[in-house]
C-alpha positions as CSV (number, residue, x, y, z in Angstrom):
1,X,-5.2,-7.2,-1.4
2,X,-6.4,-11.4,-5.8
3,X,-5.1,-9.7,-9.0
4,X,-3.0,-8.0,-10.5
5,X,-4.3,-4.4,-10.8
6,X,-2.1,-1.1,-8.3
7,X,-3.5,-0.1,-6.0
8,X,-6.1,-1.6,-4.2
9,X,-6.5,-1.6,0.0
10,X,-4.0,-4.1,1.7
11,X,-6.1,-6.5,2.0
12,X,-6.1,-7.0,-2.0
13,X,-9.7,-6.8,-2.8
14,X,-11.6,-5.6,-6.5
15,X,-12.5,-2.6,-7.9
16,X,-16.2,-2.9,-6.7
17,X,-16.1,-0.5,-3.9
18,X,-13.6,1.6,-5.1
19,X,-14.7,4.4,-2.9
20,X,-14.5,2.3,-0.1
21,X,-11.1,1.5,-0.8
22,X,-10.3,5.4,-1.3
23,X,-10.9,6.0,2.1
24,X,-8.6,3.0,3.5
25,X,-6.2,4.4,1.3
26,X,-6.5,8.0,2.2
27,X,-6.4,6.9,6.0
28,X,-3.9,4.5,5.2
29,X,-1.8,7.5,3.8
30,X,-2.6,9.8,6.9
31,X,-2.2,6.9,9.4
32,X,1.9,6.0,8.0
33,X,2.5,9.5,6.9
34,X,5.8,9.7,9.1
35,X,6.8,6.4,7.8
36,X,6.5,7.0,4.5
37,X,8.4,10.4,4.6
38,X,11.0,8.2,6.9
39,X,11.3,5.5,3.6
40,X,11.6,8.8,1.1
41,X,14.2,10.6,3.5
42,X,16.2,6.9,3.5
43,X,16.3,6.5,0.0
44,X,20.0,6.6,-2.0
45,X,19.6,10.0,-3.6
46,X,22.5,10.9,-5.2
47,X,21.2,14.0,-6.9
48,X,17.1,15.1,-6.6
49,X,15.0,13.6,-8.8
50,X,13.5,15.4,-12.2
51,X,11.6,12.7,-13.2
52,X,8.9,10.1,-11.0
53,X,7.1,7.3,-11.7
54,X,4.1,6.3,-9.0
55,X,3.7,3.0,-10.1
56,X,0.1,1.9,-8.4
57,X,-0.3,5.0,-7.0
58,X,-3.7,4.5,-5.2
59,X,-5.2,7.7,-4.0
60,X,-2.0,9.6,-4.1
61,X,0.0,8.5,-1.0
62,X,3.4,8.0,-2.1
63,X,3.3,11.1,-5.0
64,X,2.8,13.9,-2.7
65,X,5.2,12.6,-0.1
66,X,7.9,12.8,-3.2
67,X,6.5,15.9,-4.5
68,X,6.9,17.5,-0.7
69,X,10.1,15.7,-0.7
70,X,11.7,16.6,-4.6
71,X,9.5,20.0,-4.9
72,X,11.0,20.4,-8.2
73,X,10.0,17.2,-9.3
74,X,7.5,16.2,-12.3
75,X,5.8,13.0,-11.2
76,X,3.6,10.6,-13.3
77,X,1.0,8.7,-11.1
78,X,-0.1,5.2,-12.7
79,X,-3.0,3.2,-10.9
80,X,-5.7,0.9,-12.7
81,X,-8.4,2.5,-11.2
82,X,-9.6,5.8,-12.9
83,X,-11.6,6.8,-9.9
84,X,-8.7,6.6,-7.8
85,X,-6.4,8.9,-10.0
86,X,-9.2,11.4,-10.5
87,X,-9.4,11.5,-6.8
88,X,-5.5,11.8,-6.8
89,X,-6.0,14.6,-9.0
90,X,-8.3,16.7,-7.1
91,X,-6.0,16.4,-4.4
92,X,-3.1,17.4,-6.9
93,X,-5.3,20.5,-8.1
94,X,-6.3,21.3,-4.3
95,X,-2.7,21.3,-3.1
96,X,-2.0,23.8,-6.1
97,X,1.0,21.5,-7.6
98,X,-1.1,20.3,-11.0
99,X,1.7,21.5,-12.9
100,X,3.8,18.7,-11.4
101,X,1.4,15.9,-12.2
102,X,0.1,13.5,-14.6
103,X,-2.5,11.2,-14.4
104,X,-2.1,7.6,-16.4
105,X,-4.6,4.4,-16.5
106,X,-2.7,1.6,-16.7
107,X,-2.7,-2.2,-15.9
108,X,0.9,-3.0,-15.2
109,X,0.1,-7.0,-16.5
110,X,-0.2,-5.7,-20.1
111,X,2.4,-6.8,-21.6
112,X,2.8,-3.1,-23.4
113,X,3.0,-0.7,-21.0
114,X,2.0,3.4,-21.7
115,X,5.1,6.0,-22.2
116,X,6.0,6.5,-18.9
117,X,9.1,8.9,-19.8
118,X,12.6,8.2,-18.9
119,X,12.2,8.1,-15.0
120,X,15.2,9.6,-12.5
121,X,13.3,7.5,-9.2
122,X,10.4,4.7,-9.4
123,X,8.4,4.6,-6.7
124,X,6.4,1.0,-6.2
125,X,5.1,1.2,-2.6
126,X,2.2,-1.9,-2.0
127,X,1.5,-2.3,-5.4
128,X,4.1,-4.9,-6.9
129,X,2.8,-7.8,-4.6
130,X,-0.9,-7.2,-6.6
131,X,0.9,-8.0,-9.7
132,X,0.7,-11.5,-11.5
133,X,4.3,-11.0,-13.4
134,X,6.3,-9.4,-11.6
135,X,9.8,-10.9,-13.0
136,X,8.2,-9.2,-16.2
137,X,6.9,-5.8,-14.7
138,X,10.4,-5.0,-12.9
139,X,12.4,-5.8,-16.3
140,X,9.8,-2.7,-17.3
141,X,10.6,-0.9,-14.9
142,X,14.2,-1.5,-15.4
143,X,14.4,-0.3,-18.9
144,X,12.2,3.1,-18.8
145,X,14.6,3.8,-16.1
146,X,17.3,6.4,-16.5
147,X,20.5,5.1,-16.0
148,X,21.7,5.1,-12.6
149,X,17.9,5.7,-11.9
150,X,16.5,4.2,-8.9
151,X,13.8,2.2,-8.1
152,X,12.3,2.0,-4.7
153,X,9.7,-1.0,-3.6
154,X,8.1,-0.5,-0.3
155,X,5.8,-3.5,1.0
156,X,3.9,-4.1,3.9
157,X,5.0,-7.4,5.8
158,X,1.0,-8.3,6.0
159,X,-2.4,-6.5,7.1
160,X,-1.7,-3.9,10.0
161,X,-3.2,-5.8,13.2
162,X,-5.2,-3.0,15.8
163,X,-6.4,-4.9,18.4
164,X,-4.7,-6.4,22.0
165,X,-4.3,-10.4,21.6
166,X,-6.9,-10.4,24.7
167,X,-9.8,-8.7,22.9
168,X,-12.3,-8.9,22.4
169,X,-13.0,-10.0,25.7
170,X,-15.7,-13.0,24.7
171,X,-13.7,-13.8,22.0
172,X,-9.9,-13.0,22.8
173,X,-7.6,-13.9,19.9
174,X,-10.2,-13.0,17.2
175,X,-8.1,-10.5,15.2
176,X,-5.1,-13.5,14.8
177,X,-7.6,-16.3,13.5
178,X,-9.1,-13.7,11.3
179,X,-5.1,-12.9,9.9
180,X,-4.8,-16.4,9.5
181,X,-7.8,-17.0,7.4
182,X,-6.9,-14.1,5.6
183,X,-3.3,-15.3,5.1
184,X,-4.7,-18.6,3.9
185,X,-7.0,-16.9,1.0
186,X,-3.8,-14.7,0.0
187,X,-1.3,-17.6,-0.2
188,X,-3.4,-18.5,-3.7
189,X,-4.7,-15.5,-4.7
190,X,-1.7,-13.2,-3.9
191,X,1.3,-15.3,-4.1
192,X,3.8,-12.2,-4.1
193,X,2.7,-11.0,-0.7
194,X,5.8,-11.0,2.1
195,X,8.1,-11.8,-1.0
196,X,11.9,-11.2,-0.6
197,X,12.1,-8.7,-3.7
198,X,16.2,-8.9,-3.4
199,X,16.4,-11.9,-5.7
200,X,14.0,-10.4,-7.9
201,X,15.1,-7.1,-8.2
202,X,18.7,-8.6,-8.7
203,X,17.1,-11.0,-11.6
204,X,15.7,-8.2,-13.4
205,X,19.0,-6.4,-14.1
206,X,19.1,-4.3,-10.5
207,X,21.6,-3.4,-8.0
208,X,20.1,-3.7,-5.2
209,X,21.9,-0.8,-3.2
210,X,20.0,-0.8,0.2
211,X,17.2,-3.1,2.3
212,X,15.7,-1.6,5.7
213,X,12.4,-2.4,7.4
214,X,10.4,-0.4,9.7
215,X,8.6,-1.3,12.5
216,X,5.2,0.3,12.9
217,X,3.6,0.7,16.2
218,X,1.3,3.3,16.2
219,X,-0.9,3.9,19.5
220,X,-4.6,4.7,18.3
221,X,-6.0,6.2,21.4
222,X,-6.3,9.8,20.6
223,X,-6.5,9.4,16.8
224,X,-9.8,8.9,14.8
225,X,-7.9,8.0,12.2
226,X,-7.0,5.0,13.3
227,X,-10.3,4.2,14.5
228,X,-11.5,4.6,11.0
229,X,-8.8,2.9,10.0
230,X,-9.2,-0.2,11.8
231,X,-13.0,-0.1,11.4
232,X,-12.5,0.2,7.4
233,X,-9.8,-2.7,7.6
234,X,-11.7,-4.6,9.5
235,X,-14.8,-4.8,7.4
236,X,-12.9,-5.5,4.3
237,X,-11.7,-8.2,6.0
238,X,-14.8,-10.2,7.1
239,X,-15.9,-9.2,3.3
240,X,-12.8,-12.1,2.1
241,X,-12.8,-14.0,5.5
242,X,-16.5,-15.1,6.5
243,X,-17.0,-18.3,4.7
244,X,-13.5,-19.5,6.9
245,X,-15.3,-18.1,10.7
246,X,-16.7,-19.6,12.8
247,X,-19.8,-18.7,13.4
248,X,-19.1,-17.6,17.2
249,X,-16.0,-15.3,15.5
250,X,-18.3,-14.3,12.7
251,X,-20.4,-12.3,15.5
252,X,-17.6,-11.0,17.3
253,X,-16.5,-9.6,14.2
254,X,-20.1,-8.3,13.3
255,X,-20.1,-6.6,17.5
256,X,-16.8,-5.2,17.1
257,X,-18.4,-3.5,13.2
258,X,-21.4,-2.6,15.0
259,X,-21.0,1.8,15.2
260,X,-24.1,1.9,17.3
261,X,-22.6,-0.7,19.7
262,X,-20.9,-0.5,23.1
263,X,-18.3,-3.2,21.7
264,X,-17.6,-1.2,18.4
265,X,-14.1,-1.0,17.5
266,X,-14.5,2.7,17.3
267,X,-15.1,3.0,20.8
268,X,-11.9,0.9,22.4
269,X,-9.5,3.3,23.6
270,X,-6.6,0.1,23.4
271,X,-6.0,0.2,19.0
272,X,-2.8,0.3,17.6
273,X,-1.5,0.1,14.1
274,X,1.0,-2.4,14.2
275,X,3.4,-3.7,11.0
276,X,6.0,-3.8,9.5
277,X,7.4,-1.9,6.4
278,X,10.2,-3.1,4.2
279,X,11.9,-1.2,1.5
280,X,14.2,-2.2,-1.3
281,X,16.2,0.5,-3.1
282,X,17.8,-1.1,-6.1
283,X,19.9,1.2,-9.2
284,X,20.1,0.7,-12.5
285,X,23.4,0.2,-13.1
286,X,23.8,-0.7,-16.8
């Protein structure tokens, strides 16, 4: 999570609950905070940034992790979705660092893309795969960078997976068949999802300088954020995947949704957030 606007929720659906998919985001930001700051810390950073780009920035995620990291920093967020910049902006104006932000709307298919400045670090983290050109969008990015600017890409190997192989216990293996349905709808609409962004990045002019991925395995027991987190994920994912159930996984599904249930998700004490993270850091080197 399809098309080709930053940011929407991993599992690449539309803008027609963005709120909905402002609170995956904002839980997937608390959820991999120490990931996140882990990528930022790895980075190649010769000399701290002046200058950021948040290139589908979502609901802010990625900027105030730099901004906490470069405090000195100026950083321009760029996301399709206006609701979801205002809503980075609040958090912006709440966190008293407005002076350090700017806000632009921007679809990164157009083939004209909005003054963006002259860029010291890029920061691309889930949003690159959502785009339909990407050849075309890094060769952007590329250019409006500084040179010897850096341009990080962070990507999630596929949707987080929460739940034990056993469960649920009527129905064990549900989570899996509902990836793979998932992973079957993605294959045509997001094509650029699990992409090795070397080559790419290497095509468009970069030096790719460093590769790394991170495993995530986060136990869920004692966090309702990851309750939320999985119960969000999971109903945008029967949203794209119940034409492909069967009917028998189709209820599990709707049990395991089910708040007022004794078999809903947010009352297992066995979630996890588990995934993987993979981040190219490539340099302008021209």
């Amino acid at each position: 999570m399809t098309h080709a606007h930053p940011h929407t929720s991993p599992d690449g659906h539309h803008q027609h609950d963005v709120d909905g998919q402002a609170e995956i985001l904002d839980l997937d930001a608390e959820v991999l905070a120490e990931h996140t700051v882990a990528i930022t810390k790895w980075l190649p950073i010769q000399e701290p940034p002046g200058q950021i780009v948040d290139l589908g920035c979502g609901t802010g995620a990625g900027t105030f992790t730099l901004l906490d990291r470069f405090p000195e920093a100026h950083i321009t967020a760029v996301d399709v979705s206006a609701r979801h910049l205002q809503r980075l902006w609040e958090k912006a104006c709440a966190r008293g660092v407005a002076g350090c932000v700017r806000t632009i709307q921007a679809d990164l298919d157009e083939a004209d893309w909005p003054d963006l400045g002259t860029p010291d670090l890029v920061w691309a983290s889930a949003s690159m795969h959502h785009v339909a050109h990407p050849d075309r969008a890094l060769r952007h990015v590329h250019d409006l960078l500084a040179p010897g600017g850096l341009l990080a890409v962070v990507e999630l190997s596929g949707f987080p997976r929460f739940l034990p192989e056993h469960a649920p216990e009527n129905r064990p293996g549900l989570e899996e068949r509902c990836h793979e349905a998932s992973d079957r709808l993605h294959a045509e609409h997001v094509p650029h999802r699990g992409a090795d962004w070397g080559p790419k990045l290497a095509e468009a002019g970069f030096t790719v300088e460093g590769e790394r991925t991170i495993a995530v395995n986060i136990v869920g027991s004692d966090s309702k954020a990851v309750g939320a987190y999985a119960l969000g994920s999971l109903q945008r994912m029967r949203h794209s995947v119940a034409d492909a159930l069967s009917a028998e996984d189709l209820a599990a599904v709707d049990r395991l949704l089910d708040v007022g249930s004794p078999h809903s998700i947010l009352r297992r004490d066995d979630l996890a957030v588990r995934t993987e993270r993979t981040v190219w850091a490539a340099r302008r080197t021209d």
